[in-house]
N, CA, C and O atoms as a GROMACS GRO file, in nm:
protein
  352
    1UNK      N    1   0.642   8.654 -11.921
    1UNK     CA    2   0.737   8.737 -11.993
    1UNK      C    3   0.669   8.869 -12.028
    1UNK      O    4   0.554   8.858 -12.070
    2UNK      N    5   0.714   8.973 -12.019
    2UNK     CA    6   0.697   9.136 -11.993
    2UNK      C    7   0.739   9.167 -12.172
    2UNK      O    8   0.856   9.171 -12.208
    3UNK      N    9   0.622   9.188 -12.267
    3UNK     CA   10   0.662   9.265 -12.394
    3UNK      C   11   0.657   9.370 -12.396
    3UNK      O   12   0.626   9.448 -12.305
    4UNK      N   13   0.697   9.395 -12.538
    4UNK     CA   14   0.735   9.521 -12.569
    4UNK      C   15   0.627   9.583 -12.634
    4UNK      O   16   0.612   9.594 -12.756
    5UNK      N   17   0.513   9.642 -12.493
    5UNK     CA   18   0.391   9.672 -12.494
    5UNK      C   19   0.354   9.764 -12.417
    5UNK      O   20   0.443   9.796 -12.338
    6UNK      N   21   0.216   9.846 -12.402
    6UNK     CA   22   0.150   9.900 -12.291
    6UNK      C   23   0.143   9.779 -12.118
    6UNK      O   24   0.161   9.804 -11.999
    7UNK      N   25   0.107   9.656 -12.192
    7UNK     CA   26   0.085   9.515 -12.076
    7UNK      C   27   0.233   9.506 -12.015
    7UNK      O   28   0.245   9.477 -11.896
    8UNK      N   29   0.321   9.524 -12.077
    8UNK     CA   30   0.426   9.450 -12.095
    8UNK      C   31   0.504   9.565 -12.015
    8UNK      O   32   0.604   9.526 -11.956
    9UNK      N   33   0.479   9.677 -12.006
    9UNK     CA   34   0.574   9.779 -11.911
    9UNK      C   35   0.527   9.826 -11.757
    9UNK      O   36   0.585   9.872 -11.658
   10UNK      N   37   0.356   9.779 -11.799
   10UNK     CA   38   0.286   9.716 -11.668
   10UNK      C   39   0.358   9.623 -11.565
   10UNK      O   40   0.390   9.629 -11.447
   11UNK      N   41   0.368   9.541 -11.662
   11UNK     CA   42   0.400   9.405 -11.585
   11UNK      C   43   0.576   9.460 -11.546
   11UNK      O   44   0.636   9.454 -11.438
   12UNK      N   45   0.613   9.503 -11.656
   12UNK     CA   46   0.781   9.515 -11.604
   12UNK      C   47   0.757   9.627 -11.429
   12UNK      O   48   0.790   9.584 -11.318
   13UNK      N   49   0.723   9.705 -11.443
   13UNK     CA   50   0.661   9.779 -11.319
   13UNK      C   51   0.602   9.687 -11.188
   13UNK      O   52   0.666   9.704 -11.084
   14UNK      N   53   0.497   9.600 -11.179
   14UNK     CA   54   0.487   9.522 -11.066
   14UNK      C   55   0.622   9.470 -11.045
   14UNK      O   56   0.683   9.488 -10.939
   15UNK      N   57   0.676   9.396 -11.160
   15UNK     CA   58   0.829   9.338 -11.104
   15UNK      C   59   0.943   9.409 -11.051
   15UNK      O   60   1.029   9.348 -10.988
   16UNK      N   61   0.951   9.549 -11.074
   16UNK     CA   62   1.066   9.574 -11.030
   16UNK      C   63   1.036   9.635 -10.853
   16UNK      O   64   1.104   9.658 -10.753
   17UNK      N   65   0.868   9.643 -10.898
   17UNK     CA   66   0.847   9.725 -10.706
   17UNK      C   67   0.841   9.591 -10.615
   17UNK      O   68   0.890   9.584 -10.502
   18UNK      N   69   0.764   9.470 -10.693
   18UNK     CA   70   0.789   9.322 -10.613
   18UNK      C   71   0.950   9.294 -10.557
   18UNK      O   72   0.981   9.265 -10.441
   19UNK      N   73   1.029   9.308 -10.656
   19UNK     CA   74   1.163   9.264 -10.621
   19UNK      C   75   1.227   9.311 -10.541
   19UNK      O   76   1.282   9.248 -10.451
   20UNK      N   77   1.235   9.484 -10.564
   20UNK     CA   78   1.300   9.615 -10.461
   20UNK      C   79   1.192   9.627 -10.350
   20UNK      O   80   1.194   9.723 -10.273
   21UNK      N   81   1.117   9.550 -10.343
   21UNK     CA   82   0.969   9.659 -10.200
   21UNK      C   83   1.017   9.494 -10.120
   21UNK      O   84   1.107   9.490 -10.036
   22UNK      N   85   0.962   9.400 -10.152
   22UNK     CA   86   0.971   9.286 -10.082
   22UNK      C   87   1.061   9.140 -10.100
   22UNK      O   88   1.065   9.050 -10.017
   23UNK      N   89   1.131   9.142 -10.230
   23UNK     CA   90   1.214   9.038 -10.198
   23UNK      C   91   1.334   9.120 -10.138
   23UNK      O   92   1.389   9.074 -10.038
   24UNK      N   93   1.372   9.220 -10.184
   24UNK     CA   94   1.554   9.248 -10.129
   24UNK      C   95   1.501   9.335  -9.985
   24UNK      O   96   1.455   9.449  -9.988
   25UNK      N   97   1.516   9.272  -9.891
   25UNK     CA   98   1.535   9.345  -9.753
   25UNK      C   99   1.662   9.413  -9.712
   25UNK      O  100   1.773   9.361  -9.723
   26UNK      N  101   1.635   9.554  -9.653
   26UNK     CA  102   1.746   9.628  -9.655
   26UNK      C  103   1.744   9.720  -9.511
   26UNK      O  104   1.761   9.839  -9.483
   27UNK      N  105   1.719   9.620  -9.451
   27UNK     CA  106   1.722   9.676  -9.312
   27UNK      C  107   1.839   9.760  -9.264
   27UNK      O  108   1.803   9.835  -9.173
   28UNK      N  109   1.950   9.771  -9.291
   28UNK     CA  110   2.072   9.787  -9.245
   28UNK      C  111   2.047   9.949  -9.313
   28UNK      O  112   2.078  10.047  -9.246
   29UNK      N  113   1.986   9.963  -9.457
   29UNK     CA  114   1.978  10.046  -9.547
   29UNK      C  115   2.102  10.063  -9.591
   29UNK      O  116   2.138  10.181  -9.594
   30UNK      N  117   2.186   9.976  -9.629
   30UNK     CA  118   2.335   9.936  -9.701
   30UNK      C  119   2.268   9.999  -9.854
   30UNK      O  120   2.155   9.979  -9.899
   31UNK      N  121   2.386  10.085  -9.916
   31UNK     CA  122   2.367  10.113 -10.060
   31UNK      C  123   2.338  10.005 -10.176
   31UNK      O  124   2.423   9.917 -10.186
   32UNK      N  125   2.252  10.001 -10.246
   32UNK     CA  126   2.210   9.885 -10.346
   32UNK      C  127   2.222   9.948 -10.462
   32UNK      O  128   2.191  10.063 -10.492
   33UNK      N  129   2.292   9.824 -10.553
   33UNK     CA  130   2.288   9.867 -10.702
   33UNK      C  131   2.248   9.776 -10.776
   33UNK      O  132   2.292   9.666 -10.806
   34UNK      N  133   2.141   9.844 -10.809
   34UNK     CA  134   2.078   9.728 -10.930
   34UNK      C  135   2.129   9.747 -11.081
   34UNK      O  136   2.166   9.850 -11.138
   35UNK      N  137   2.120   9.625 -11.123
   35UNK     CA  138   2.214   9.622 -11.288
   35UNK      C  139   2.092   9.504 -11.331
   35UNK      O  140   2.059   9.404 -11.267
   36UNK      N  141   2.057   9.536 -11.418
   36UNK     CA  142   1.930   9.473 -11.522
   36UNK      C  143   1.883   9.545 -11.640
   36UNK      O  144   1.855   9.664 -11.653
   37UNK      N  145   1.881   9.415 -11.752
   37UNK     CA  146   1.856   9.450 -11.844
   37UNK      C  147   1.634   9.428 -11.845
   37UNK      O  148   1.573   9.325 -11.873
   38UNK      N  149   1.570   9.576 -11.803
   38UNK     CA  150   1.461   9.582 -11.794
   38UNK      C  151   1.389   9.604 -11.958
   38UNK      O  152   1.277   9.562 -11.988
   39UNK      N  153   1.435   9.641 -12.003
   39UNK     CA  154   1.381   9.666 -12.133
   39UNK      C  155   1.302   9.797 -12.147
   39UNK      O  156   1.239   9.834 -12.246
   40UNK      N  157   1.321   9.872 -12.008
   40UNK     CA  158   1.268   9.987 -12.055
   40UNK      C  159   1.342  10.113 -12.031
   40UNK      O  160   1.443  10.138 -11.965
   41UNK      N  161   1.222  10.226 -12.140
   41UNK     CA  162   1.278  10.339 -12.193
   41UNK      C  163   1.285  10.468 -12.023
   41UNK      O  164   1.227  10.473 -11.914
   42UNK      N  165   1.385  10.543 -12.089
   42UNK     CA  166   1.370  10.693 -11.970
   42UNK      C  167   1.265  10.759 -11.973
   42UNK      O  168   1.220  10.803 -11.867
   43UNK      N  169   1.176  10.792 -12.143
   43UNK     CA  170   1.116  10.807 -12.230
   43UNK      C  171   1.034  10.762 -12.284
   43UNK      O  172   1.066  10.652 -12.328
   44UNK      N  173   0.862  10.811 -12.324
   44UNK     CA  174   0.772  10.745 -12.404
   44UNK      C  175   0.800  10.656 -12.524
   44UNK      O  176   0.676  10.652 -12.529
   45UNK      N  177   0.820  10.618 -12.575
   45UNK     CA  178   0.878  10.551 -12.629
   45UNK      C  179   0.837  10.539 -12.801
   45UNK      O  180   0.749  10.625 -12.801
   46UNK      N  181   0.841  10.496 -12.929
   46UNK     CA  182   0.778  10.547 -13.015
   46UNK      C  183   0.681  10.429 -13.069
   46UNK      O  184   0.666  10.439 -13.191
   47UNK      N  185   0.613  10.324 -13.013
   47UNK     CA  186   0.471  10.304 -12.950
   47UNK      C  187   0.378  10.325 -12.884
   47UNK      O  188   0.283  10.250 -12.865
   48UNK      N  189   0.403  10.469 -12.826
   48UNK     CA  190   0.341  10.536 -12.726
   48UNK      C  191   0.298  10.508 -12.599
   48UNK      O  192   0.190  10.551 -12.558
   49UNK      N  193   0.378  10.435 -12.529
   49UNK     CA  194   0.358  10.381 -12.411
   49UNK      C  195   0.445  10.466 -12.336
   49UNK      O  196   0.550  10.502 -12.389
   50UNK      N  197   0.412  10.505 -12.213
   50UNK     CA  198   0.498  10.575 -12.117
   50UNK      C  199   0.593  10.507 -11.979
   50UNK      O  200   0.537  10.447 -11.887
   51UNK      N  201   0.723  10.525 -11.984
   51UNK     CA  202   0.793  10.422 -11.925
   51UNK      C  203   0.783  10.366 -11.796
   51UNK      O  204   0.899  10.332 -11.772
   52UNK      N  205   0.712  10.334 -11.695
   52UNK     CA  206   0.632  10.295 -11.612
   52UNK      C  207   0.752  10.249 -11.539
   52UNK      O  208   0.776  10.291 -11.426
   53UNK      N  209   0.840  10.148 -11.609
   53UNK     CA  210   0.897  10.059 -11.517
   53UNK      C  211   1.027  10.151 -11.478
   53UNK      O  212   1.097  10.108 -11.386
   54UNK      N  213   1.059  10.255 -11.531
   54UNK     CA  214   1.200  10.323 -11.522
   54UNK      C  215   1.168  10.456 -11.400
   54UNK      O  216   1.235  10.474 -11.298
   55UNK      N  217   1.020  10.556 -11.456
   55UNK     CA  218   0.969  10.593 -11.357
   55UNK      C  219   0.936  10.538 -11.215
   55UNK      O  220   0.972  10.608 -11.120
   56UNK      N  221   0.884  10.446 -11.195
   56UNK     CA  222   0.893  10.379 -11.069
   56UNK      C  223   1.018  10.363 -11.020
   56UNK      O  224   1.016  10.357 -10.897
   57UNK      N  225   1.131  10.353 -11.070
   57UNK     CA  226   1.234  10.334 -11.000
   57UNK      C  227   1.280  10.414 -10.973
   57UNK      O  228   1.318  10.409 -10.856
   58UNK      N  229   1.307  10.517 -11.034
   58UNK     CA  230   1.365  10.618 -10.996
   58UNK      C  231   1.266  10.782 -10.918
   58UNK      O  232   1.307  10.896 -10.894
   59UNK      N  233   1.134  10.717 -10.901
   59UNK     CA  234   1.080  10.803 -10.829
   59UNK      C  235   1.122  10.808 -10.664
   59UNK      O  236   1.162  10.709 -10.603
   60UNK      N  237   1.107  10.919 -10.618
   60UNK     CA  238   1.190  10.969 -10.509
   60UNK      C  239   1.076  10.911 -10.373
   60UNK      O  240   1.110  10.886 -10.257
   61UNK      N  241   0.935  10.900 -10.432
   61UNK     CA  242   0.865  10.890 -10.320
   61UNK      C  243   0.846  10.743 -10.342
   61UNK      O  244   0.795  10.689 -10.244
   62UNK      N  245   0.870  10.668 -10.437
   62UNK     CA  246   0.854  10.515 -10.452
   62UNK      C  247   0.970  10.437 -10.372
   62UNK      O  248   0.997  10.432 -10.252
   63UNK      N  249   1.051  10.356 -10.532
   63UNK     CA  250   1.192  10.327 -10.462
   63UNK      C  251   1.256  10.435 -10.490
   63UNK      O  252   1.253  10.464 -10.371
   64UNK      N  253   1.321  10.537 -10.544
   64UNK     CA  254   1.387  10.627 -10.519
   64UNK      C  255   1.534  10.606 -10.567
   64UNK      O  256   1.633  10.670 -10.530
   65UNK      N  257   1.526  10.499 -10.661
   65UNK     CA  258   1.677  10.459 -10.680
   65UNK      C  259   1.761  10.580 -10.789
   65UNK      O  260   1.680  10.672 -10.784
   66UNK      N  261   1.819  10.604 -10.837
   66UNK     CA  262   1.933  10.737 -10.945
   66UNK      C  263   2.018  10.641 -11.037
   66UNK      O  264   2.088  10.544 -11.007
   67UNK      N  265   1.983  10.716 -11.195
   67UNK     CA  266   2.073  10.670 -11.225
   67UNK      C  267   2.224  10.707 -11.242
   67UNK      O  268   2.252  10.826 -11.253
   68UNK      N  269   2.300  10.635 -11.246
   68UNK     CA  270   2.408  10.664 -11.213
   68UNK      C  271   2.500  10.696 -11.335
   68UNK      O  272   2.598  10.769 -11.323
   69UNK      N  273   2.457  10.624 -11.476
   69UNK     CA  274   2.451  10.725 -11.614
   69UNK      C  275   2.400  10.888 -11.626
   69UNK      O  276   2.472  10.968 -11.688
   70UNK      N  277   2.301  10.922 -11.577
   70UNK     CA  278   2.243  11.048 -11.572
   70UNK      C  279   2.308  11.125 -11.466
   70UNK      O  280   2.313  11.244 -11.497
   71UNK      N  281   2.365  11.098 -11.342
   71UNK     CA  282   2.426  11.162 -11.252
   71UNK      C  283   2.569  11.179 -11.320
   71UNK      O  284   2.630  11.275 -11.271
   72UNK      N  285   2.622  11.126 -11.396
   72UNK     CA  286   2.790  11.087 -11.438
   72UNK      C  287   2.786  11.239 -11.580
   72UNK      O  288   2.872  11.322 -11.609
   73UNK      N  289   2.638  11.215 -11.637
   73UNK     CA  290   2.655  11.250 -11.757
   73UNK      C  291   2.545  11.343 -11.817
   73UNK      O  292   2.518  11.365 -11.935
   74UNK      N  293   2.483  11.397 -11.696
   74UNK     CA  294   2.374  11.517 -11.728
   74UNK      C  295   2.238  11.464 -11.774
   74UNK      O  296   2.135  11.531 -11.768
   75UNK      N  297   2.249  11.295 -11.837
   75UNK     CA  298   2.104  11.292 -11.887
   75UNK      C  299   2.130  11.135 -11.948
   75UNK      O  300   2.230  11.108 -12.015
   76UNK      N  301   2.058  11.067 -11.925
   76UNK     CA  302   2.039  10.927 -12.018
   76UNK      C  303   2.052  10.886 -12.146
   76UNK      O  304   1.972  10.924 -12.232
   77UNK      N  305   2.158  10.800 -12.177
   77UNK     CA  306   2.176  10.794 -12.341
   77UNK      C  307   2.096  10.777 -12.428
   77UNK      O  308   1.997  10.721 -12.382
   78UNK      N  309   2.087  10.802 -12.560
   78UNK     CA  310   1.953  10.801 -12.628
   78UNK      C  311   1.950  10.662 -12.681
   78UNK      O  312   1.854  10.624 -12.747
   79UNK      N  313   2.050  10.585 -12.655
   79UNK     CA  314   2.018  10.424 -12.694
   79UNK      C  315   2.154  10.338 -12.614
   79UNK      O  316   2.262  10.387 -12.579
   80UNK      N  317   2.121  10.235 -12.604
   80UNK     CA  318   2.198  10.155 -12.532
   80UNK      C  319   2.241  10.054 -12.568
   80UNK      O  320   2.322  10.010 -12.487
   81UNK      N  321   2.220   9.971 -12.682
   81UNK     CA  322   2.244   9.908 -12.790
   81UNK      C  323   2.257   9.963 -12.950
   81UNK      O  324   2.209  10.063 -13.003
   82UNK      N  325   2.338   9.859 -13.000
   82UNK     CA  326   2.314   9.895 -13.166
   82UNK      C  327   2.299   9.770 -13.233
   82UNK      O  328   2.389   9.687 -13.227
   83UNK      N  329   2.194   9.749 -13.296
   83UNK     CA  330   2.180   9.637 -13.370
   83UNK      C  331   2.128   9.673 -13.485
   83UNK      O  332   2.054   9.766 -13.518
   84UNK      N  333   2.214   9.521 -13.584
   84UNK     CA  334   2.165   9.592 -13.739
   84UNK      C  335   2.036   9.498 -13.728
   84UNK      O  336   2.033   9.414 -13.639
   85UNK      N  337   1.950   9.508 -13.800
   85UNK     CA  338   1.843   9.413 -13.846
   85UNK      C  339   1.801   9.447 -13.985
   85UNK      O  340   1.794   9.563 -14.025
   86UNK      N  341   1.769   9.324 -14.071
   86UNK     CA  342   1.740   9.289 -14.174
   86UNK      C  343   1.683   9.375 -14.198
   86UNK      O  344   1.731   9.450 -14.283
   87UNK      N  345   1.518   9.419 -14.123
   87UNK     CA  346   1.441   9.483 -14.219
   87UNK      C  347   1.438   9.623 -14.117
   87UNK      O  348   1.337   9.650 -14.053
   88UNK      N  349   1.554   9.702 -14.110
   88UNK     CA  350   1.554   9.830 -14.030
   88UNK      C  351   1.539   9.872 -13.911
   88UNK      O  352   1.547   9.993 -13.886
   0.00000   0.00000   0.00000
């Protein structure tokens, strides 16, 4: 399990280039849309970790994937949930 860490956005990063580089074969090069809840930011985040797993995906010379929020809407929402919690 991938936390909500420096290790942890590492690890989310091997998984998403493992999954998109060598499990999904796309020989045909048919359009793919991935929908997952990765847990990570567009953005450094305010633990100071830099988003590894979101950069990789959407780098042009990696997988190269777009998001399709940011294409619709000029730029990535600044949160994607709302939750109350007890202690803030």
């Amino acid at each position: 399990k991938s936390t909500k860490s420096q290790e942890g956005e590492e690890l989310r990063e091997r998984q998403i280039n493992l999954l998109l580089k060598e499990l999904i074969k796309n020989d045909k090069n048919l359009p793919v849309v991935l929908c997952a809840d990765l847990n990570a930011n567009p953005i450094q985040n305010k633990k100071g970790y830099d988003p590894l797993c979101y950069n990789s995906i959407i780098d042009k010379d990696n997988l190269g994937y777009q998001s399709v929020y940011k294409l619709a809407n000029g730029k990535e929402p600044d949160y994607t949930t709302w939750k109350l919690r007890e202690h803030g």
